[in-house]
Structure formats: C-alpha cells, structure tokens
C-alpha positions in Angstrom: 87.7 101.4 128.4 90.1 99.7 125.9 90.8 101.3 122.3 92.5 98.8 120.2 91.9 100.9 117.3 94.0 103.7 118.8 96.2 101.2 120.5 97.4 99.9 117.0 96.5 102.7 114.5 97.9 105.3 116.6 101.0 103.2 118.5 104.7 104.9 117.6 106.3 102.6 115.0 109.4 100.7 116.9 111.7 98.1 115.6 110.5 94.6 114.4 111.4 92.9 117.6 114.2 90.6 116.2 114.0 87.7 118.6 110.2 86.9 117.7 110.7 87.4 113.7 113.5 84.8 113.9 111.4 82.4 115.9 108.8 83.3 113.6 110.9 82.7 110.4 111.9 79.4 111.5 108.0 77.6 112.3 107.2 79.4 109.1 110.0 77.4 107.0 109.2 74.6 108.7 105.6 74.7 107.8 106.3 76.3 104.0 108.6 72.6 103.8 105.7 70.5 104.6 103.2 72.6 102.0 105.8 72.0 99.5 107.3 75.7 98.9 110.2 76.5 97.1 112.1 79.4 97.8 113.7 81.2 94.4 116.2 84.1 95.1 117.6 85.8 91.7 121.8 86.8 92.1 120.5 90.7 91.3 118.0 90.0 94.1 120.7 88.3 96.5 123.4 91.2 95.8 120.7 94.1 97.2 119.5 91.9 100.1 120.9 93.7 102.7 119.9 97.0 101.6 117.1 99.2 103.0 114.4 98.2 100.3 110.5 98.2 98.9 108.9 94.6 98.5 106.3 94.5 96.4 104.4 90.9 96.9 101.6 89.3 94.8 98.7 88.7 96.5 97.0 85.1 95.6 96.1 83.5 98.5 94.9 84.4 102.1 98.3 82.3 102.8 101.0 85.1 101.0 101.5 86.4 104.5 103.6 83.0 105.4 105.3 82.3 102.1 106.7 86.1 101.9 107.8 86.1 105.7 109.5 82.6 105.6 111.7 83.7 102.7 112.6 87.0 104.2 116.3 86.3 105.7 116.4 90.1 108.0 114.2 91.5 110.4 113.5 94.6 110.1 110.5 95.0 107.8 107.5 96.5 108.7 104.3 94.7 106.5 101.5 96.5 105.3 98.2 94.6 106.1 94.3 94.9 105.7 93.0 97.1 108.7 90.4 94.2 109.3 92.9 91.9 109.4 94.4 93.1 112.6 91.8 92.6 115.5 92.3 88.1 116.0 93.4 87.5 120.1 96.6 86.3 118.5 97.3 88.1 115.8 96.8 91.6 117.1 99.5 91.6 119.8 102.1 89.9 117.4 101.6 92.2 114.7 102.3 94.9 116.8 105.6 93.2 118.1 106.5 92.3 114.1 105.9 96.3 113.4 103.0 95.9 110.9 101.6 98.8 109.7 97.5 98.5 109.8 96.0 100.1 105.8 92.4 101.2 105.4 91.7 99.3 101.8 91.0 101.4 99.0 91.2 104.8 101.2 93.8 107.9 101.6 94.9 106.8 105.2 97.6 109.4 106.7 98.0 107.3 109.8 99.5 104.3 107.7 100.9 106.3 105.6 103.4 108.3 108.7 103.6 105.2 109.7 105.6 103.9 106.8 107.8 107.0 106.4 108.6 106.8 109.8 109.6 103.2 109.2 111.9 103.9 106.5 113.2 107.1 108.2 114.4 104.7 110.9 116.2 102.4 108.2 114.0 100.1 107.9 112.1 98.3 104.8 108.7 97.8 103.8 106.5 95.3 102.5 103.5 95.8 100.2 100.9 93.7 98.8 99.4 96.3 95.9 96.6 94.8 94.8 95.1 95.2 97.9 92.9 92.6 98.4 93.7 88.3 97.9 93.0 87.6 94.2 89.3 86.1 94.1 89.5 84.0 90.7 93.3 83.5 90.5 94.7 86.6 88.1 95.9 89.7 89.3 93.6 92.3 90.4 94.0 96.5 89.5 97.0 98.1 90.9 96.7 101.8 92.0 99.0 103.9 89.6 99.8 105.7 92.4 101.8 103.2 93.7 104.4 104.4 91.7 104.5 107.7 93.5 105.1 106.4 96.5 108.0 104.2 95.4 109.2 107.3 93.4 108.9 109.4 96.5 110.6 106.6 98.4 113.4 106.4 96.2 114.8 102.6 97.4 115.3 99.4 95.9 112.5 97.6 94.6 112.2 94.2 94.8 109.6 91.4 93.5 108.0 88.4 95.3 105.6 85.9 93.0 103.9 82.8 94.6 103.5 80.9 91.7 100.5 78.1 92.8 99.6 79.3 96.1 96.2 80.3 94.8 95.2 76.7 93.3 96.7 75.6 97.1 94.5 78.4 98.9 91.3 79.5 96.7 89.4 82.2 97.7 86.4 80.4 97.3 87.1 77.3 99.7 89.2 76.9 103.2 90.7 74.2 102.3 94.5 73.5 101.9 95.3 71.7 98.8 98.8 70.3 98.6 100.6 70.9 95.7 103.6 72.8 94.5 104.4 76.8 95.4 107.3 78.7 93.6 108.3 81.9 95.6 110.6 84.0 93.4 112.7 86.7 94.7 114.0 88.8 92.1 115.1 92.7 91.7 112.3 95.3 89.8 113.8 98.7 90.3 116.6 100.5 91.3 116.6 103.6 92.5 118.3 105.8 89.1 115.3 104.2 87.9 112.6 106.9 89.1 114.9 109.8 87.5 115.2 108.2 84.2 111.8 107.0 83.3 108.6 108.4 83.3 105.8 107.1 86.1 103.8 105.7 83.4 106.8 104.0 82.2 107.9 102.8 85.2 104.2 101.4 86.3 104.1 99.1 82.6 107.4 97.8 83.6 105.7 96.9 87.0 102.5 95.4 85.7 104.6 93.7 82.7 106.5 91.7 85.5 103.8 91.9 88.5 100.9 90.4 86.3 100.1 86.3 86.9 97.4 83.8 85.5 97.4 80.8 87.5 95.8 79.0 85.1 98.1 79.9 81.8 101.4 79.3 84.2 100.0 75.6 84.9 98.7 75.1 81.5 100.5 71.4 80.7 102.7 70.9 83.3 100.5 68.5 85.0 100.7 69.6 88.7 97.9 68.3 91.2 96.6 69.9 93.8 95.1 67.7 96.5 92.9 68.2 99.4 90.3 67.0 101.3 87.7 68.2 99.8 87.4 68.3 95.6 88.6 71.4 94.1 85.3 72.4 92.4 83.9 72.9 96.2 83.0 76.5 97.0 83.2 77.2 93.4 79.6 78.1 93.5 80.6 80.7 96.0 82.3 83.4 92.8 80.8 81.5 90.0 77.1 82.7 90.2 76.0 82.8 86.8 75.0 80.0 84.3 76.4 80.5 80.8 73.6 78.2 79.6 70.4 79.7 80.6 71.9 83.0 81.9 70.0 82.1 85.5 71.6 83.6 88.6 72.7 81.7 91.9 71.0 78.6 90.8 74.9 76.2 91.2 75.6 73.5 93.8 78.3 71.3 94.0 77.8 67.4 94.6 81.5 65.8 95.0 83.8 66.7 92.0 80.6 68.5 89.6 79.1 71.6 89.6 75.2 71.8 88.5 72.6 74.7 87.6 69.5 73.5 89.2 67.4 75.9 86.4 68.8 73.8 83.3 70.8 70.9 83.8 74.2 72.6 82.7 77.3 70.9 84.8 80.8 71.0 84.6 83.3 69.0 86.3 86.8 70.0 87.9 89.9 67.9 88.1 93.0 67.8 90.3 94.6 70.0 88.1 91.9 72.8 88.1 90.9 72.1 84.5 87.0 71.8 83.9 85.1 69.8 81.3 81.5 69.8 80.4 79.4 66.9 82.1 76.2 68.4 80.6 75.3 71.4 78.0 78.2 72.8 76.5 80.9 74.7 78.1 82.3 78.3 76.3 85.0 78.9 78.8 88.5 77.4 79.2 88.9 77.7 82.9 87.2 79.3 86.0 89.1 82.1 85.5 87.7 83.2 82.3 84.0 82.5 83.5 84.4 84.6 86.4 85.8 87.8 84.0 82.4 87.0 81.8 80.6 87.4 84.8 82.1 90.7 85.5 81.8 91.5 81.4 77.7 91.2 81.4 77.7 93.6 84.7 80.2 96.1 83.4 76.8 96.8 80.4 74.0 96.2 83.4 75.6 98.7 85.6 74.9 101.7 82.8 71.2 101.6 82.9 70.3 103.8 85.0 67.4 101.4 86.0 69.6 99.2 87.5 69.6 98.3 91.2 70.4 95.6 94.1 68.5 95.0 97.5 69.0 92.7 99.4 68.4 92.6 103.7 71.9 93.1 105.7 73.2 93.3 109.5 75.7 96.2 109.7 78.9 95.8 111.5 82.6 97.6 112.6 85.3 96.2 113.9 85.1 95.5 117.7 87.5 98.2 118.9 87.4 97.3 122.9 87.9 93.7 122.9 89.7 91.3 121.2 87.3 87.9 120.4 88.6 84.6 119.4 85.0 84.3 117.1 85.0 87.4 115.3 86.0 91.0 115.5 83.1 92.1 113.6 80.3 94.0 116.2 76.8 94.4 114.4 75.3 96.9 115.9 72.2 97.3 113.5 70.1 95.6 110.7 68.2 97.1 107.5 68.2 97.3 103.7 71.4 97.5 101.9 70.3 99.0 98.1 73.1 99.6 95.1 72.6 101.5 92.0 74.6 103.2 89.6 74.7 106.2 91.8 76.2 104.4 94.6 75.3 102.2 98.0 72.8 103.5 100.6 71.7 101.8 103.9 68.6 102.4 105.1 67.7 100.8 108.7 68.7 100.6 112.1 72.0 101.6 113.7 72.9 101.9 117.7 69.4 101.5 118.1 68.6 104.6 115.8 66.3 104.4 112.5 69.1 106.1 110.1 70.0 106.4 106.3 73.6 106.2 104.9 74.7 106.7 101.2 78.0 106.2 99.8 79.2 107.8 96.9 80.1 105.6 94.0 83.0 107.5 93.8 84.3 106.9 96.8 83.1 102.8 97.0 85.9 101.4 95.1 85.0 97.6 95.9 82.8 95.8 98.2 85.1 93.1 99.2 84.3 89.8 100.2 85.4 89.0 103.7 86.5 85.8 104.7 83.1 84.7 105.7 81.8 85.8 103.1 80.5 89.7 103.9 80.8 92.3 102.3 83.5 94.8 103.4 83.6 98.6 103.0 86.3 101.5 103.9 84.7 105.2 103.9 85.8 108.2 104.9 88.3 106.5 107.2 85.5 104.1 108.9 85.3 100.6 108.0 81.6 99.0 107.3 80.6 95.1 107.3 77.6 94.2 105.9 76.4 90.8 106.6 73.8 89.0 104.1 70.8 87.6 105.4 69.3 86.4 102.0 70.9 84.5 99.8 74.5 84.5 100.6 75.7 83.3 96.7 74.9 87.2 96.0 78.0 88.4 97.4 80.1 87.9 94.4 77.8 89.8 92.1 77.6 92.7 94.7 81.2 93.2 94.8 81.5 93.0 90.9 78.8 95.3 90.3 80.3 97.9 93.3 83.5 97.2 91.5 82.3 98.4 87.7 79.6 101.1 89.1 83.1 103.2 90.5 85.0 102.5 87.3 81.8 104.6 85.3 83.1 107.6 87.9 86.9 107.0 88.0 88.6 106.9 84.6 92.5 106.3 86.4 91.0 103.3 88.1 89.1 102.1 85.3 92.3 102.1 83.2 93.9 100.4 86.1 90.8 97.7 85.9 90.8 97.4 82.2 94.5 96.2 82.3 94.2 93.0 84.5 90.4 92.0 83.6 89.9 92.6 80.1 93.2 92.9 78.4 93.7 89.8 75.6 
C-alpha cells in the first residue's frame, strides 16, 4: 500500500531539479506580467544574489508561492511549505522534484527541520514564510522568536521579500482574483557578522521593524483599484462575524457591493479600493482590518472566564496518505462534538468506527487555522487534524480567534509575539 506521507516526509533531500524550476520560472513570469507584478531587487540585495542565502517571505496571499518563485533568478532553493499543502495530484510530485521541504504548522518537526540542514549542508538556500499561515485580514500575523535561532544557528545571508498588494488581489476571505497592482521587493536584512554582534532580541525587532505590513495603511491615498468579478466586499462575511451595532454574532450577508446584519439593519459598503463606508447605522472602524482585530479584542476578555465554551457538531479528518485525489486530500474518517474552553479543545465522537474522546492541551493548540474551504485545521503531537463544520460554517473565524487567544493565556513568548502584530498602536 502507498505512503505518501513517508514518500515525501521521509524522501532524501536532492537537488531542485534545474530544468523544471527554469521552465517553471518562466510560465510563472509570464503569468506574474498578466496579474500586473512588479519585480523590485535592492543593489545590496543584487550584490548577495548569488550567495548561499535565507529568504524570508511575507505571507499575504494564498498566491505568495508564485510571486516569490518568479523573482527568484537560481535554482537551487528548497521552499518550506504547509504539510497540508502538499498532497494535490499535481502539486505533490512537483514539489518533490522542486525540493520543498513539507512543515507541520505550529509544531517542533525534526523531519523538516534535517531536512533543511541537510539542504544547506549541500549548498543550497532556503525559503521561509514565518508567519506560518496566509494573513486572514491583511496585516502581519505573530512570528515565532525562535526564528531567530535558527537563522543565528544558520549563520547566512538574510534576505527580505514583501508583496505589497497581493492580499487586496488574493483575500483570504474570497477565491477570486482581483486585478490590481503587486510590488515584490527584494532587499538585504542580515548579514551574517550580524548574529555575533547583536543580541537575538535585537536582531528579531530589526526583523519585525522591516517584516511588518498593513495593506490598508500602504494603500491609504494612492488610489489603486482592485477589480474582479465579483465585488470586493464578497466573502467578507466569512472573517467578519460580529456586528459592531448590536454586538449579534454571524447574522452578515452580502448582496452585490453591501454588507448587512440581518439582527439590526447595520450595513456597510466596500469600494474598489477596499475602503468601506456606512450605508446604515454608524460605522467605528476605518477599514476591515481594524474590525477584524476588535473582533479578536472582545474574545481575548471572553476567553478568561472560566465559564466560557464552544460546541459546535464536526466531521474529523487527516490527510489521505495512500492516494492522491484531484477533490481533496482530506479523509474523514469519523463525526462528533468538537467543544473549546479555556482549558483547551476536546473531541468527543466517533473515529475509525470507534466511540473515542480526544483533548488537546491549550498549550499545545497554537491556532485553529482556517483551511481553504473553510475547516478548521490542527497540528498535534506530529499528527495533523481537520475538522469540518456541520452547523453554521460563519463560526470558523471566531473558533480560530478564540483557539488563537485561549494559547496566548498559557504561552507568555507567544503572546508577546501576538501582542506585537494585533494590538500594537
């Protein structure tokens, strides 16, 4: 019986096979022409291009894979990517070829990590996304610290890729592709004297000093659309859950270009340039972003009673390991209760056929992601859960931030990590 898990996971780390990148490279460039991408490459960043060297990439958009890749001009780096990502008929068996290294989100993973020294051992660079996940409201999300000691164990160039506009051309509330305008900017971050001379925590401030974006404040007043076929409010009701108005929960819809709370009336309206407006009640935030940080605000106090909880009915899934599926690699093998307090997440229902009960620690449940169909995924202890909604699907948002703030009570380094990108002013 096939293992694709092992067959990637567990696969000897070769040489990006140069042939395919190039071919690669060039439809990529082609297509980053027609979106309207412009490639930026700083003389500092030009002068240690051909050096064995860290990239460190924003992540705004499910799209970042294509903008980074077309603007590379060498072969040999080895990407890290989302586990989950991997298992797509197409996808899987050119990854491999490309040498991308498979990550378990949020999770110690000594696989990916051997993986990765034994990339650079062989000369090679690496490509990282550090956030982790795409950003879901278009500012940065929390960047491990320890990031830092990796790079410092590393000891290479450091350089910086930011995709100014590829999240207002790629939200991560609607599929689809807006055409606008993308900046990617190639620049140099650190040099390698640089982890003997400063301290880590002086090293990761410079980092999040020149890592950190807001798509919103970088397009405030210069008047750039973005067009598509469907309005740019669509799907917003998909991570904007709460009413600021009446303070009721999953009550949005979206008719054409306005958003409405069926409880009380409130709408807003979007325009081509992602500013909203009030259509009825009175609006307190400036943009989308905002409202979606106020969202995660009023959870952050919730989460602390000790009275607080979440239910909702799930499927429970895992990656289909032993064949590749051109509908989705996800395999539900069991359906129950899925319950969240501030102690942490438990299942309770079926699984293989078997009546079972599974509890993960808060500790351990940094983030209950939303997938791209929107389901919640989960790494722990090395396995990797999907849970799939079957009541209200506008809850997944709320799950994730409450997941999200319930670890940070637990976890003071990540909750200083957190406090940086969502809350500082």
């Amino acid at each position: 019986m096939r293992d694709l898990h092992n067959e990637f996971v567990y696969r000897k780390i070769t040489e990006p096979n140069k042939i395919l990148a190039g071919v690669l490279r060039l439809g990529l460039r082609i297509l980053c022409k027609q979106r309207n991408v412009q490639f930026i490459y700083d003389e500092d960043y030009l002068q240690m291009e051909q050096q064995q060297m860290v990239i460190l990439c924003q992540h705004r958009s499910r799209c970042d894979y294509i903008y980074l890749y077309a603007g590379l001009k060498r072969s040999n780096y080895h990407i890290l990517c989302g586990y989950q990502n991997v298992f797509q008929p197409v996808l899987f068996h050119l990854l491999k070829r490309l040498g991308v290294i498979a990550k378990m989100l949020y999770q110690p993973d000594a696989h990916a990590t051997m993986q990765l020294l034994r990339a650079v051992k062989m000369g090679n660079s690496i490509v990282v996304f550090p956030e982790g996940i795409q950003s879901t409201s278009g500012s940065t999300h929390p960047i491990n610290p320890a990031t830092m000691k990796l790079l410092a164990k590393l000891k290479l160039p450091v350089a910086l890729v930011t995709l100014k506009g590829a999240y207002f051309t790629r939200t991560r509330y609607s599929t689809d592709i807006k055409k606008g305008k993308i900046t990617a900017h190639f620049s140099k971050l650190f040099d390698p004297a640089d982890f003997t001379q400063y301290t880590t925590e002086q090293l990761y401030q410079r980092l999040m000093e020149r890592f950190q974006y807001n798509e919103f404040s970088e397009h405030r007043g210069e008047k750039i659309a973005f067009r598509g076929k469907k309005p740019n409010i669509y799907g917003l009701d998909n991570i904007v859950y709460k009413c600021p108005q009446c303070l009721s929960e999953y009550q949005f819809a979206v008719e054409n270009d306005t958003m409405r709370c069926a409880h009380c009336g409130f709408a807003v309206s979007m325009d081509d340039y992602y500013d909203i407006a009030a259509v009825e009640g009175t609006l307190p935030f400036e943009n989308t972003d905002v409202w979606y940080k106020w969202q995660r605000s009023v959870l952050s106090e919730e989460v602390k009673d000790d009275n607080f909880v979440m239910s909702t009915k799930v499927k429970i899934g895992r990656i289909n390991t032993q064949k590749l599926s051109k509908n989705s690699s996800v395999l539900y093998y069991g359906e129950g209760t899925l319950t969240l307090t501030n102690k942490g997440l438990t299942y309770t229902g079926t699984r293989d056929g078997e009546q079972v009960e599974i509890f993960f620690r808060a500790l351990q449940v940094f983030s209950l992601s939303i997938s791209l169909d929107y389901n919640l995924d989960l790494y722990y202890d090395g396995e990797y859960f999907n849970f799939k909604l079957l009541e209200n699907e506008k809850q997944v948002t709320k799950w994730m931030l409450a997941a999200e703030e319930i670890h940070n009570l637990y976890d003071r380094t990540w909750c200083s990590a957190s406090n940086e990108v969502y809350y500082a002013k």
